[in-house]
C-alpha positions in Angstrom: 125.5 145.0 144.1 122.1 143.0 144.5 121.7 140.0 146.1 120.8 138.2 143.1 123.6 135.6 141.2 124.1 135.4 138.2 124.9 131.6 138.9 120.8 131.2 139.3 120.4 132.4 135.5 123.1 130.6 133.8 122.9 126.9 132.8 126.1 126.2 134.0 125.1 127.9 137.6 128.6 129.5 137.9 128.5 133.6 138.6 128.8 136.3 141.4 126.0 138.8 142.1 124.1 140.8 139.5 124.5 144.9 139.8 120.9 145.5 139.0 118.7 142.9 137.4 115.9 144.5 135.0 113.0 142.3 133.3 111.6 143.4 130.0 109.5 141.6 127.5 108.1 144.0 124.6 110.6 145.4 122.6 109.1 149.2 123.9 110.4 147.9 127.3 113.3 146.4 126.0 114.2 149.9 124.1 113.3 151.9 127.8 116.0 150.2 129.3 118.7 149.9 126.9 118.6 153.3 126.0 117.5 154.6 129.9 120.7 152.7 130.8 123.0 153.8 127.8 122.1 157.3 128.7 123.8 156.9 132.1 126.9 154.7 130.8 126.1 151.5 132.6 127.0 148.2 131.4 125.1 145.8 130.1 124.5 141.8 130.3 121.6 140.6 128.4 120.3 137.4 129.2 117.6 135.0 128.2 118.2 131.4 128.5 121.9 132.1 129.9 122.9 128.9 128.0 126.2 130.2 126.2 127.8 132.2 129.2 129.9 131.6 131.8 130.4 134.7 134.3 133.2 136.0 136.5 132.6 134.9 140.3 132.8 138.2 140.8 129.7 138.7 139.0 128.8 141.5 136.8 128.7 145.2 138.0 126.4 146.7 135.7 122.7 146.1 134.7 121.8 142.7 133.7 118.4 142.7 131.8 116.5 139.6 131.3 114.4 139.5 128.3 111.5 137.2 129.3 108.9 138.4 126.1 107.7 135.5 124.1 105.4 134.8 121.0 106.0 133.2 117.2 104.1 135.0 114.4 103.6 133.3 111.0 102.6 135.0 107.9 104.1 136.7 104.6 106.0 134.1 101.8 108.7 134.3 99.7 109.6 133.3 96.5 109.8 129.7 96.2 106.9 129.0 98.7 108.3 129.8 102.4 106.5 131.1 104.5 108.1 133.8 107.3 107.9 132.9 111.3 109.0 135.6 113.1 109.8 134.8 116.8 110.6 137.1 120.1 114.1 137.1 120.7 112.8 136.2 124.7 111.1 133.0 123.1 113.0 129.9 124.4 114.5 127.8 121.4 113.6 124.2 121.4 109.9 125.5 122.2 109.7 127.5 118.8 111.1 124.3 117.5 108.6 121.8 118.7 105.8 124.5 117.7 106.9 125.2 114.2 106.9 121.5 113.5 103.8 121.4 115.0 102.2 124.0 112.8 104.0 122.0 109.9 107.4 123.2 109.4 109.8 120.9 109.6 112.8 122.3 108.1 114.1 122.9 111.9 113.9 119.6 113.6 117.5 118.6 113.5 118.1 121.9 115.8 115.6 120.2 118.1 117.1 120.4 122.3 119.4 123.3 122.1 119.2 125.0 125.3 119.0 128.9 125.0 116.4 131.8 123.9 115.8 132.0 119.8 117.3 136.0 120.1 120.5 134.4 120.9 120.8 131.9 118.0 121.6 134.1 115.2 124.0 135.5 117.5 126.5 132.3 117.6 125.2 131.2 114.1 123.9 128.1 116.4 124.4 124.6 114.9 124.0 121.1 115.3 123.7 117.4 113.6 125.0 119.4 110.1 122.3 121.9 110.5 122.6 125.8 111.6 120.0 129.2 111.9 122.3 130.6 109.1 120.2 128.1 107.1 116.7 129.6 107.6 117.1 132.9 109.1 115.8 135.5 106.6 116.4 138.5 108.8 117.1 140.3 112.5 115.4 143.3 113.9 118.0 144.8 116.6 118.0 148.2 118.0 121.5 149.5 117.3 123.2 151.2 120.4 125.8 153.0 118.7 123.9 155.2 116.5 120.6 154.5 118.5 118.0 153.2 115.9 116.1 150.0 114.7 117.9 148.0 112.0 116.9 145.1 109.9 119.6 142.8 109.1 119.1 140.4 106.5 120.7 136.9 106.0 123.7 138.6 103.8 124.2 141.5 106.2 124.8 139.2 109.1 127.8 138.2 108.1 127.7 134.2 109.2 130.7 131.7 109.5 131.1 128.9 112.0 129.6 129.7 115.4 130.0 133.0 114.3 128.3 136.2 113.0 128.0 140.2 112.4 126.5 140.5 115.9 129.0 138.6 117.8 131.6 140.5 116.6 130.1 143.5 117.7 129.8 142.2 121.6 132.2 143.0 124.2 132.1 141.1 127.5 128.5 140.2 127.1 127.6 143.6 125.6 126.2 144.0 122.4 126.4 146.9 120.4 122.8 145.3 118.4 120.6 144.6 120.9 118.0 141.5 119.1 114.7 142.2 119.6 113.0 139.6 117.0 114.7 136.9 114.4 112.5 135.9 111.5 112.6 132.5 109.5 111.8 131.4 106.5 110.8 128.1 106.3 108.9 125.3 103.9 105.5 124.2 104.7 105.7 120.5 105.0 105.9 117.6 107.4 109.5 116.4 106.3 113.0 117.6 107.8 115.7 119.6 106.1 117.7 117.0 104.2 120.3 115.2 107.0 123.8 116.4 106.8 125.3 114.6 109.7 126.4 111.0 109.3 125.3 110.0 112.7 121.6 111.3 112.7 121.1 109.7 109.3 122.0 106.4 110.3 120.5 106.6 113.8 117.4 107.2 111.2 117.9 104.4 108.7 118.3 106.5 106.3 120.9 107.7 103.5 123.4 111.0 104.8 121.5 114.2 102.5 117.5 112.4 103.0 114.9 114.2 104.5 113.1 112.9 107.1 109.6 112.5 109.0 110.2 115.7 111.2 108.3 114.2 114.1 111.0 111.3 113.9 113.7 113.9 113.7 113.2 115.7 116.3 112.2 112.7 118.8 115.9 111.2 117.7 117.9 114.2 117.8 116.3 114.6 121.8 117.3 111.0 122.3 120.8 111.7 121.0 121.2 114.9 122.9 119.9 113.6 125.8 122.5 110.6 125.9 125.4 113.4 125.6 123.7 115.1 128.6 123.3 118.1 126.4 119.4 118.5 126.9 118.6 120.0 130.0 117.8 118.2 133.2 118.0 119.2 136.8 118.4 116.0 137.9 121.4 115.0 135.9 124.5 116.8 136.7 126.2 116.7 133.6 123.7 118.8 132.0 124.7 121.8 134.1 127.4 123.3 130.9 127.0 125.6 128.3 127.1 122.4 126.5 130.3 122.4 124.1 132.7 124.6 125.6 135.3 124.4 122.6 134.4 125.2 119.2 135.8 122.4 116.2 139.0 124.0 115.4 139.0 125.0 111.7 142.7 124.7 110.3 144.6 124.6 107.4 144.6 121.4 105.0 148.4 121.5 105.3 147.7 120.9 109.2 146.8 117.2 108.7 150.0 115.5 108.0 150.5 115.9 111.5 147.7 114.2 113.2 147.0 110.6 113.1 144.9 109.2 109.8 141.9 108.3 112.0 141.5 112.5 112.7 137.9 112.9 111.6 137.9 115.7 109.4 134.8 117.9 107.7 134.5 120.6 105.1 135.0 123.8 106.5 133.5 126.3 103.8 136.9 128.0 103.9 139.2 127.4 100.6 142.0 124.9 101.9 141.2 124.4 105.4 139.1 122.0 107.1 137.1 121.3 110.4 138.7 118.9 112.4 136.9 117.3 116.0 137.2 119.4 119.1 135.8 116.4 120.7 137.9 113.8 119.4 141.2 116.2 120.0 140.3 116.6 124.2 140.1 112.5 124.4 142.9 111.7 122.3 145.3 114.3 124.0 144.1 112.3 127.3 141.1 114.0 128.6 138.5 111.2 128.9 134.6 111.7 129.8 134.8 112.7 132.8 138.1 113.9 133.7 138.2 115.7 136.6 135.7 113.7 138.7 136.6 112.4 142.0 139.0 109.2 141.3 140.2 110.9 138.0 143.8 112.2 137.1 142.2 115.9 136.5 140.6 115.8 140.3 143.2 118.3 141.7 142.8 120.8 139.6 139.0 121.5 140.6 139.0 119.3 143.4 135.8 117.5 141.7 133.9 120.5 141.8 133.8 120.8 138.0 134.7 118.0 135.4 134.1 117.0 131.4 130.5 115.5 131.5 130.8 111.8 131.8 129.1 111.7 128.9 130.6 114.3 126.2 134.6 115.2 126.0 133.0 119.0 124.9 131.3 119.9 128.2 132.7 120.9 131.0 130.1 120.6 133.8 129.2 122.2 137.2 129.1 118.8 139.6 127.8 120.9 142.3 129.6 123.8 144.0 131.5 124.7 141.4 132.6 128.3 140.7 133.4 130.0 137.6 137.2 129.5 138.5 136.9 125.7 138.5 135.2 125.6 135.4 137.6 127.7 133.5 140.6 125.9 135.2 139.5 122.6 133.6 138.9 124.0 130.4 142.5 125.6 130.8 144.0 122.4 131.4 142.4 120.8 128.2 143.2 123.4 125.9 146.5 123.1 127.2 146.8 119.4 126.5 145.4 120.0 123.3 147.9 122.2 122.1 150.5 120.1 123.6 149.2 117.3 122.1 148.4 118.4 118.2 149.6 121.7 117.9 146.3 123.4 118.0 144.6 125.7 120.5 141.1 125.2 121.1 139.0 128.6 121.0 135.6 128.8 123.7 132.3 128.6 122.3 130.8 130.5 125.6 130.8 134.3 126.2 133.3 134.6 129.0 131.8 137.4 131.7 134.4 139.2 133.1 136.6 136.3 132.9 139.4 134.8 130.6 141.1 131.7 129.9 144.0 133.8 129.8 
């Protein structure tokens, strides 16, 4: 094992030591190792951003391979006038965000803040403020490991639901049989935003749930909103230190409802008689406030403070310093199982768990 943590490339900063830690940024790099290490059976952890992962203290025993490559290429429309951005899966997110806008495309802005690399968005279908990659994403290049080519997916192909997709069902422990190497997006030229789905962000706007927006605007308030949830990034500010919602919104059947109070926010699910309910507002209704499991709170004990809900979001749990990946999981055991106590309904993880469960 190297001397290198895993808890130094992981937003949460929870995980033991790396086995060996490659770099790669072009996708003939990229392709030397996958298939250099396939060829001798090692496992593999890719990582970019480390944003959606939370790995064993024990760390991971096989090759972890950071893809640090970068660059957006525009060109090529389609029908109905949008024009294709193709990005490097290594590229972090928010920065393609903030440049696409720039180059005047706003159709992303309401996916403005997310921590992470672009290669791994597809992956979890990643969403926010009504808004998801399933929306704009026209296709993925991946090199399949399995039968050892390059594919193309396109939109269709990938399969997408919530938080989920084709390639996520394909990775085991962090390994993925399609390895991303670029996502392309097809997006309207135009200063304006995607028309606002989220009640929130529309009103924190002024303006009417389904308007677009000035992108600039967008993007300025859905930083602002983030940022007071402690889900945009900030070394200074402990309760930034998550994968940022550890729980998915639990998508149930409509028959479901009659047992949870009237006030239960509920959303359209896209599944024929079911329906999204709040992950958020389950955890602090079943009793796990904003900040359970700080020093002074009831949930102290069970991570002796080390780890805790961010005292500013029920849907993070955070490191608070000197936290391992035990004390994070143990307080995101002790939620789920209120939860379920609680409502009946068991919360599923959002984060790729390395080498670890919630058992």
């Amino acid at each position: 094992m190297s001397t290198v943590l895993l808890s130094q490339m992981t937003t949460t900063g929870v995980g033991g030591p790396a086995g060996t830690v490659l770099e790669a940024a072009t996708e003939e790099e990229i392709l030397s190792v996958v298939r250099s290490n396939d060829a001798l059976g090692t496992d593999l952890l890719i990582i970019a951003g480390g944003s959606n992962l939370v790995v064993s203290d024990d760390g991971f025993p096989g090759t972890v391979l950071r893809l640090t490559g970068t660059g957006i290429e525009i060109g090529g429309a389609l029908p109905g006038g949008r024009v294709l951005l193709t990005v490097e899966a290594g590229h972090p997110w928010d920065d393609f965000v903030a440049r696409s806008i720039e180059a005047g495309f706003g159709g992303l802005a309401a996916l403005s803040g997310i921590p992470g690399s672009t290669g791994a968005t597809p992956v979890q279908n990643v969403g926010a403020y009504g808004a998801d990659v399933s929306q704009s994403i026209v296709s993925v290049r991946c090199w399949d490991r399995r039968d050892e080519n390059l594919v193309e997916f396109t939109n269709a192909e990938l399969e997408f639901g919530y938080r989920d997709s084709l390639l996520k069902a394909n990775t085991d422990n962090g390994s993925p049989r399609y390895v991303v190497l670029k996502v392309t997006f097809g997006l309207m030229p135009g200063t304006e935003s995607s028309p606002i789905a989220y009640a929130e962000l529309a009103r924190s706007l002024g303006i009417e749930q389904g308007d677009a927006a000035e992108a600039r605007a967008v993007r300025e308030k859905v930083l602002s909103l983030r940022s007071g949830k402690g889900m945009v990034l900030d070394p200074a500010d402990r309760d930034t230190y998550s994968t940022g919602s550890f729980f998915t919104n639990p998508i149930v059947p409509e028959a479901l409802l009659e047992k949870l109070p009237q006030d239960a926010p509920r959303f359209p699910s896209g599944q024929e008689g079911h329906l999204k309910l709040s992950a958020a507002w389950l955890i602090d209704r079943a009793g796990f406030s904003k900040g359970y499991g700080l020093p002074g709170t009831a949930g102290e004990s069970i991570a002796g403070g080390r780890a805790a809900l961010s005292s500013k979001h029920t849907l993070a749990i955070t490191n608070r310093g000197g936290a391992s990946a035990q004390d994070v999981l143990a307080i995101a055991r002790a939620v789920r199982a209120g939860v379920l106590e609680a409502f009946g309904i068991e919360l599923h993880n959002e984060p790729l768990l390395i080498g670890c469960s919630l058992g």
